[in-house]
N, C-alpha and C positions, 0 to 999 in steps of 0.2 A: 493648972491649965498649961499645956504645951506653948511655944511661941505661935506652933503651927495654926490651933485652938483659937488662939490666940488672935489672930490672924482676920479667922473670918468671922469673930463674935465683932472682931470692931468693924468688917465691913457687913456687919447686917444680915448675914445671906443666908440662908437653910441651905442642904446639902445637897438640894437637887439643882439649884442655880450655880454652888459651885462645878460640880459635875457639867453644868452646862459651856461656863467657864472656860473649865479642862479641855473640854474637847472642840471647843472654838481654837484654843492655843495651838492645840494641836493638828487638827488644819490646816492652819496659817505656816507650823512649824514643818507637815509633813511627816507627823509622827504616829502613830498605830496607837490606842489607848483599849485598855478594858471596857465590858459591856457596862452600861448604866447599871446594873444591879451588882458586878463587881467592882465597879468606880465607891458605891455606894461604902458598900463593908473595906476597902482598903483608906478611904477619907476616914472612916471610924479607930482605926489602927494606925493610920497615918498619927492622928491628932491625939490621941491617947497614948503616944510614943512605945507601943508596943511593937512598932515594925517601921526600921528606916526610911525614910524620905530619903531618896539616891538617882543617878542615871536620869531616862527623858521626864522623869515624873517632877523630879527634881527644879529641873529646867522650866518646868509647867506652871508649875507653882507659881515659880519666879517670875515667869510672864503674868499668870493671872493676877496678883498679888503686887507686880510691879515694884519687885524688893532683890535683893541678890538675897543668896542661902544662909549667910550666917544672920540675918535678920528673920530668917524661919528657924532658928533655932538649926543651921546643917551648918557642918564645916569639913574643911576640904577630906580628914579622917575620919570621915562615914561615906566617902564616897568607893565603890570597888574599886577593883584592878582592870573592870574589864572598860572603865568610866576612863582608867587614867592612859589608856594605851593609845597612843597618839593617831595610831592611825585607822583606829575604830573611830575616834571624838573626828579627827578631819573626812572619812568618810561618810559622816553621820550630817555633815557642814556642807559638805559637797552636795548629797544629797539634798539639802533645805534647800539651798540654795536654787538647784535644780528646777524646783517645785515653783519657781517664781516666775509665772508664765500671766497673764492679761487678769485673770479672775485673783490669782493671789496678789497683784499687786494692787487692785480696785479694792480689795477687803484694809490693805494698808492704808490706800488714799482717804481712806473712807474713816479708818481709826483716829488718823491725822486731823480730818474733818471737824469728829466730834470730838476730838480735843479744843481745837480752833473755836468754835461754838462755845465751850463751856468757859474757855480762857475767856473771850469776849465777855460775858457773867458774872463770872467767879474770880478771872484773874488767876495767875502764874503759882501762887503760893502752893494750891494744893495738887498744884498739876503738871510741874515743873520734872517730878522726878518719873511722872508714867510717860510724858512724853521726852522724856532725856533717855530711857528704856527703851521705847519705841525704835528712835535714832539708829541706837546702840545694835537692836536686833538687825534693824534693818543694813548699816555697817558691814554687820557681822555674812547677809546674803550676798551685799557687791564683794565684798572681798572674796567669798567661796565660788561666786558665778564664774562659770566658764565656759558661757556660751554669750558672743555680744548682745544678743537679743536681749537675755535671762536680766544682762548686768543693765544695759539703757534705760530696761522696765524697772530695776530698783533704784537708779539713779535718780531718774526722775522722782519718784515716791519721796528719797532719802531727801533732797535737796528743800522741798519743800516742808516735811517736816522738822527738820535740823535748823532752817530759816525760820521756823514759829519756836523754836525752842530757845532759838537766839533770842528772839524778843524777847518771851519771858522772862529770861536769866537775867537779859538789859532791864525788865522791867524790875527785877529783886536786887538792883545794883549788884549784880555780879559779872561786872566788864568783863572780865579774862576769861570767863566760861560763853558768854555773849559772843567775843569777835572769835572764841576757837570755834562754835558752831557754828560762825557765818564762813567759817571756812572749808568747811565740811561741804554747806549747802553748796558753795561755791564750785567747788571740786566736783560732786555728784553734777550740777548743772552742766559741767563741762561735759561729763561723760556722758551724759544725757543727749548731749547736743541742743539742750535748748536756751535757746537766750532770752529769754522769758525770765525762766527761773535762772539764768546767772545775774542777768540785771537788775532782779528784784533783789537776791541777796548779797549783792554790792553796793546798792542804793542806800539796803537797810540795813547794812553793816556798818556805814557813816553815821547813824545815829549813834554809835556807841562814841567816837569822835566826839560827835553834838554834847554828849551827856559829861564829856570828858574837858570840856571847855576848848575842844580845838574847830570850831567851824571852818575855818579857813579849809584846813585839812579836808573836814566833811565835801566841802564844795568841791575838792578836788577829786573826791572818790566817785560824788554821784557824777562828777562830769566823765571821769574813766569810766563808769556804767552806762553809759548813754553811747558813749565811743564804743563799748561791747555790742550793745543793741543795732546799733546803725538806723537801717531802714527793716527790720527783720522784726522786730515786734508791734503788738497790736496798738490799735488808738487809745484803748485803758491804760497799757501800759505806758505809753506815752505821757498822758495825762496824771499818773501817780507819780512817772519819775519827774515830773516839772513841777510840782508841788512838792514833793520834795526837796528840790532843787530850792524852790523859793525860800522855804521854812531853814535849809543852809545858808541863803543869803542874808537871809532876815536877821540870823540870829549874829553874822556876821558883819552884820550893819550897812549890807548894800543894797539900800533900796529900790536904786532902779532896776538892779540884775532881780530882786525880788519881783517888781511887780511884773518886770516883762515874764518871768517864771509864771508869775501865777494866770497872766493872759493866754498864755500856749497851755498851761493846762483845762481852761476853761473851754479855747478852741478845739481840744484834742479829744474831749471828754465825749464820747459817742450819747447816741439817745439813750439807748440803752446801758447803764450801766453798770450791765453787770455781765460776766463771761465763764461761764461753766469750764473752760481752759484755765481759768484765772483767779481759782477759789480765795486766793491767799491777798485779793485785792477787792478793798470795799467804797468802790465812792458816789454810790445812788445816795438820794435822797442828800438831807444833810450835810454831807460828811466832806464833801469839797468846800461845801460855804463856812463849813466849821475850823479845815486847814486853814482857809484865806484868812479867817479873823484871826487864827493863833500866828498866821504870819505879820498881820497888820498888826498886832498887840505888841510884840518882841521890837516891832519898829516904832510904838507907840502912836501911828492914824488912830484918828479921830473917828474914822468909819468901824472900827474895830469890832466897838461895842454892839453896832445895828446888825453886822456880821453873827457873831459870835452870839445874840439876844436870840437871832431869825433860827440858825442853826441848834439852839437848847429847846427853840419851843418844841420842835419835831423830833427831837432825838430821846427824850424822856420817856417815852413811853418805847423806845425801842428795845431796851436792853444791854446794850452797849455800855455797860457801866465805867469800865476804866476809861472807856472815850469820854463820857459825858465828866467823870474824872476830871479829865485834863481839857473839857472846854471849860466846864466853873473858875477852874485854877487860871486859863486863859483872860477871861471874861471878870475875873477878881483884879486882876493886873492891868487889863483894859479901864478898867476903873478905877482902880486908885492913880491912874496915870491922871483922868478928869477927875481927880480930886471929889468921886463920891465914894468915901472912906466905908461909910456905912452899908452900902449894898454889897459893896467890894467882901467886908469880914462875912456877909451872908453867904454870898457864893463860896468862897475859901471854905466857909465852915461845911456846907454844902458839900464840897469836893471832899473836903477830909474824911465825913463818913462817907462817901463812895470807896474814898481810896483803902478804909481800913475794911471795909468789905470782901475787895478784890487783894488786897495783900500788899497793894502796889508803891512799892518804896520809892519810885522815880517819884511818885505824881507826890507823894508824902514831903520829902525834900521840895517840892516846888510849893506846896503847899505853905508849908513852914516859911522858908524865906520871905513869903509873898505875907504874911500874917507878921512877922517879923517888922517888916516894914511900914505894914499898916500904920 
């Protein structure tokens, strides 16, 4: 069996879903594909390595499959001449790029989306490298845009993606790939001109700091994030970046500046909370009363627990797993702080199979420590 072969037996598909696939990518890419019944018999030649994989087919692949070429069994000498001639490949880029008008950037926003979703689930491990590709494609349009319209509409896209990518990577303990993606987003946000999305991936690029044992620092980032924003962002965002803000105090041991944090985010929190503007922010239901307890916990209140108990009951059945993750882990530490050792190793154990579920190496290390000390 080909690598090609190879490929789609491990993603499960018959031939007519990869064809469908195909020509999704290419769409997105701007690219001309063969009819359904010739897609058919060149995937049969393709994967029976009687006939190259090369050129935009090549490139299709690699989108669908979410792999670069030498992981399809192609390398750079099976590619033509007519592949390598620079300014066929940059007019070919120009072109994509081109193509990145209101509809092609909502099918991205959209990709992004159901990454977001599945991360929330499943976690970073098995999703880290389609949306690190994502990124990368999307990169690869601001850079060839050449029209400002073209570039603002992928900026925006990019910044937000590359911001969830961050996380993930912060969530697989890989710092240095974490703070380069928040800088990415950061960059895109500016060209975007939205400070939404610069504030949010400035806020949430101090976590990487947090993870790094520097909160001080942390505190000092989300406060230049807030400096960014002014009076120009929403009451959500408001409300996320002061909880934030708190969970940097917290863990830097300044309680008052914490709790006055977590007051302004409770005042700021609109009825609604949630913003179709603001996908990349979730704090209905749960999930602010779940921050306050992980912020009272790191401080060791006594309210912690009631926090943090109120918050598991309703979030169980949401989905949210790597959240619910790191409220047990929370709410384990809340308790062995009041010395009930024994509920404490339940929740910890509790979190641990969440976290090996989701992949999630941050919550694993909290995990352990906190079992550790038991």
């Amino acid at each position: 069996m080909t690598a090609l072969a190879d490929r789609r037996a491990q993603a499960v598909w018959k031939k007519a879903r990869l064809v469908l696939e195909l020509k999704r990518a290419a769409t997105v890419r701007g690219f001309s594909v063969a009819s359904d019944e010739s897609l058919d018999r060149m995937i049969r030649e393709w994967e029976s390595g009687r006939r190259p994989l090369v050129g935009d087919y090549l490139t299709l692949f690699c989108d669908v499959y979410q792999c670069s070429a030498a992981e399809l069994g192609c390398f750079p000498e099976d590619v033509g001449d007519s592949d390598a001639d620079e300014v066929t490949f940059l007019k070919r880029e120009l072109l994509a790029a081109a193509s990145a008008d209101e509809s092609l950037v909502c099918l991205l926003e959209a990709q992004t989306e159901n990454l977001r979703q599945m991360d929330r689930r499943l976690g970073a491990s098995a999703l880290l490298p389609q949306i690190e590709a994502h990124v990368s494609h999307m990169e690869g349009l601001l850079k060839h845009g050449a029209t400002l319209n073209a570039r603002k509409l992928t900026a925006r896209a990019l910044s937000d993606a590359a911001a969830l990518a961050g996380w993930q990577a912060l969530d697989l303990g890989r710092f240095r790939d974490a703070w380069n993606l928040h800088e990415v987003a950061k960059a895109a946000a500016r060209e975007a001109e939205s400070a939404s999305l610069l504030v949010h991936a400035t806020a949430q690029q101090a976590y990487v700091l947090l993870d790094l044992d520097q909160p001080s620092e942390a505190v000092q980032l989300i406060c230049q994030a807030r400096q960014l924003g002014g009076t120009r962002i929403p009451a959500l965002m408001t409300a996320w970046l002061s909880a934030a803000e708190a969970e940097a105090h917290a863990m830097a041991g300044n309680e008052l500046e914490c709790r006055r944090a977590l007051e302004e985010a409770d005042r700021s929190l609109p009825a609604d909370a949630t913003d179709p503007e603001l996908p990349y922010l979730f704090l209905a239901g749960p999930h602010l009363v779940r921050w306050r307890g992980n912020c009272l916990a790191s401080l060791g209140a006594h309210e912690a627990v009631e926090d943090l108990s109120q918050a598991l009951s309703t979030m169980e059945a949401a989905g949210f797993n790597r959240a619910e993750a790191g409220l047990r882990c929370d709410l384990a530490g809340a308790l062995i702080k009041q010395g009930d050792v024994s509920e404490a190793r339940k929740q910890a154990e509790a979190a641990r199979r969440l976290a090996a579920l989701t992949g999630s190496c941050r919550q694993r290390r909290r995990i352990e420590k906190l079992l550790g000390s038991a």
